[in-house]
C-alpha positions in Angstrom: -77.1 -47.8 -97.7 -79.3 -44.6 -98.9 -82.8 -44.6 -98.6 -83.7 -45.2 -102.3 -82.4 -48.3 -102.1 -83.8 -49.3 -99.1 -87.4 -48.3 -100.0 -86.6 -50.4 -103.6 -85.7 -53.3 -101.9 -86.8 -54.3 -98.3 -85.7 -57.5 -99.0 -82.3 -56.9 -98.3 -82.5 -57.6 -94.4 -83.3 -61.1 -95.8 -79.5 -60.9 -95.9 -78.0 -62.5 -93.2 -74.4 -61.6 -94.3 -73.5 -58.0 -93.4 -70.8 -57.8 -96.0 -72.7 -59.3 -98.4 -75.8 -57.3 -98.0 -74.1 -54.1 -98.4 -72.3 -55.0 -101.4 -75.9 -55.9 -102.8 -76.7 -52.7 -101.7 -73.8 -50.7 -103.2 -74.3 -52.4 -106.5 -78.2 -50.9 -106.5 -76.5 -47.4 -105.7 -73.9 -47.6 -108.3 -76.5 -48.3 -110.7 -79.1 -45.5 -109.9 -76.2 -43.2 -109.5 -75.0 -43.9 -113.3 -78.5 -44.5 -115.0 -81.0 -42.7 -116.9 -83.6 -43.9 -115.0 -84.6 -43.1 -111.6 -85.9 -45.0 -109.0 -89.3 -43.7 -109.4 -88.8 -44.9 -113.0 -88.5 -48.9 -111.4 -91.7 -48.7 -110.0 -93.8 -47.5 -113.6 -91.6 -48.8 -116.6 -92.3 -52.2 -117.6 -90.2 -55.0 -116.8 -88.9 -56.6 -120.1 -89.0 -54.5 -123.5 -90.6 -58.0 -125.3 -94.0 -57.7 -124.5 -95.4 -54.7 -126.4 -98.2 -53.0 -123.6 -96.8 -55.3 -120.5 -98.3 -53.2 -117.5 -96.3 -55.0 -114.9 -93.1 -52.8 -113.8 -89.9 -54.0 -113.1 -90.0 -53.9 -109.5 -93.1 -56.0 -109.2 -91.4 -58.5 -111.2 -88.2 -58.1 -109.4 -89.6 -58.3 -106.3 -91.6 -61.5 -107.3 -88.6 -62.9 -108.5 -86.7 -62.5 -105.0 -89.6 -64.1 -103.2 -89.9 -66.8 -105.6 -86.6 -67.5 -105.3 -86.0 -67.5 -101.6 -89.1 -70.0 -101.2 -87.6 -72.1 -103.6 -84.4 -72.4 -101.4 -86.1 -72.7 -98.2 -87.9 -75.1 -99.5 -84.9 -77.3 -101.0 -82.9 -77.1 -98.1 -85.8 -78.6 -96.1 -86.4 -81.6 -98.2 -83.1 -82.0 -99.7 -81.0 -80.8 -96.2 -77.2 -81.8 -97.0 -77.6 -83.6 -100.2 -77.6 -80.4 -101.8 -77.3 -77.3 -99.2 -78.4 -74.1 -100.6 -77.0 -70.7 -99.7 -79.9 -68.8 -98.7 -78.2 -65.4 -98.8 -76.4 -66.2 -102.0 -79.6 -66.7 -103.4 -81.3 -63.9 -102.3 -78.5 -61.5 -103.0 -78.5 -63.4 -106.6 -82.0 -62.4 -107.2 -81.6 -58.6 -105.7 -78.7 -58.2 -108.3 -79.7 -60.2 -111.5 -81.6 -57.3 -113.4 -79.0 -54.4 -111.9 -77.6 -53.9 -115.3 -81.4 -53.3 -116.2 -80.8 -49.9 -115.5 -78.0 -48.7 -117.6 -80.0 -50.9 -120.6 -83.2 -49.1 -120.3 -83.8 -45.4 -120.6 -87.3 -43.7 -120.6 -87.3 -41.2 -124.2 -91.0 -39.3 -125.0 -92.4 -41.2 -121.8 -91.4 -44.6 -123.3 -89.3 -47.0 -121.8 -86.9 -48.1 -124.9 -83.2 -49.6 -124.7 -80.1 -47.1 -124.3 -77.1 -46.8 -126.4 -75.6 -49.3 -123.9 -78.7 -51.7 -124.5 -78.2 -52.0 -127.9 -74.0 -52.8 -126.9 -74.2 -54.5 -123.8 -76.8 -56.6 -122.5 -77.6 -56.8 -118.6 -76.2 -60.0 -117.7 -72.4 -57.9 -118.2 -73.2 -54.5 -116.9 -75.0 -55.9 -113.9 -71.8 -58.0 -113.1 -69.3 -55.1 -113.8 -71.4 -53.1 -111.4 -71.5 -56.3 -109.0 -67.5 -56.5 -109.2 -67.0 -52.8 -108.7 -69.5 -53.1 -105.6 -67.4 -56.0 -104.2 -70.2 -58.8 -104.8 -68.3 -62.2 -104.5 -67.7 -64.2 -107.5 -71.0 -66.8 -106.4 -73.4 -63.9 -106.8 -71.5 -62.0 -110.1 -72.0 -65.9 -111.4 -75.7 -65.9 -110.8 -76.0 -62.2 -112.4 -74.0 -63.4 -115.4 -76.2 -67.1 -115.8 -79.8 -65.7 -115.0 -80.6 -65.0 -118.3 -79.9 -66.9 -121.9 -76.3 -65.9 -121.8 -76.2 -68.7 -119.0 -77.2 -71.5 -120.9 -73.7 -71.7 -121.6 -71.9 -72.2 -118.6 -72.5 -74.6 -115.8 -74.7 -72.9 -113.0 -74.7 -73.0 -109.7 -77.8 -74.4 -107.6 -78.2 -70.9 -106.6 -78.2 -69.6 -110.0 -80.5 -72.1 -111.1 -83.5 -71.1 -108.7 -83.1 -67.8 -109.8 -82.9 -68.3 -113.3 -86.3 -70.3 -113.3 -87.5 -68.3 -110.9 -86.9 -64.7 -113.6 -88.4 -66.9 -116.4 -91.2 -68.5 -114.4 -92.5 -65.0 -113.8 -91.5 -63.8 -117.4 -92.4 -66.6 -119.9 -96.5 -66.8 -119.0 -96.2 -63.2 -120.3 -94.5 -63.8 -123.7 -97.4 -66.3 -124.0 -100.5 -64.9 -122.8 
């Protein structure tokens, strides 16, 4: 794993699953290696392109999201145990990976973060789980990439990719409103 990727995301030892943390991994390479932004970038440009003047970058949010996420399936599995089992590194791979495609949908033109030519083609949701397939990212973390945003609301999620859906929009919506 190179060392842009593991300053970006500290998280990833939260992976438990070797395999499945490198794939994560590999994805976040493949995407800085083929996008206009750099990881630098990540840690100034705002998060979502929706809220004209949002000062909150994409990693903060990112981040939050992770961590939101991952308490939300500790939490589960110790009240609900076996009734309905959460896969802790699913989710947290889930939440590393949803926003991936974020970087081939963004570019920074004039010192303003705007959407690329692949933006305005293909939303995030399908590069980030082209990037995820390439990586090697099993099929229960392309799913959550694919469902974490409104493109999801039409197939039946996962447990997995719910938390991490409400956990992107619970750190997103109060934005859209404020």
């Amino acid at each position: 794993m190179n060392q842009a990727v593991r300053d970006l995301w500290p998280e990833l030892d939260w992976i438990q699953d070797e395999a499945l943390r490198e794939a994560t991994a590999r994805t976040w390479e493949l995407a800085l290696e083929r996008s206009p932004l750099s990881a630098e970038d990540l840690q100034t440009i705002p998060f979502t392109l929706l809220v004209p003047g949002l000062k909150v970058s994409f990693m903060a949010h990112k981040r939050c999201v992770v961590h939101v996420a991952r308490d939300a399936a500790l939490k589960m599995n110790a009240f609900f145990g076996a009734d309905l089992p959460v896969d802790l590194d699913v989710t947290i791979a889930g939440a590393i990976l949803a926003d991936v495609g974020k970087l081939l949908e963004y570019e920074v033109r004039d010192g303003k973060s705007c959407q690329s030519e692949m933006g305005r083609y293909v939303r995030h949701p399908f590069s980030g789980v082209g990037l995820a397939m390439e990586a090697g990212v099993p099929p229960r973390v392309c799913h959550i990439i694919a469902a974490h945003a409104g493109e999801g609301d039409m197939v039946k999620r996962t447990t997995e990719a719910y938390i991490v859906h409400h956990a992107d929009f619970m750190t997103f919506e109060p934005f859209r409103t404020k």
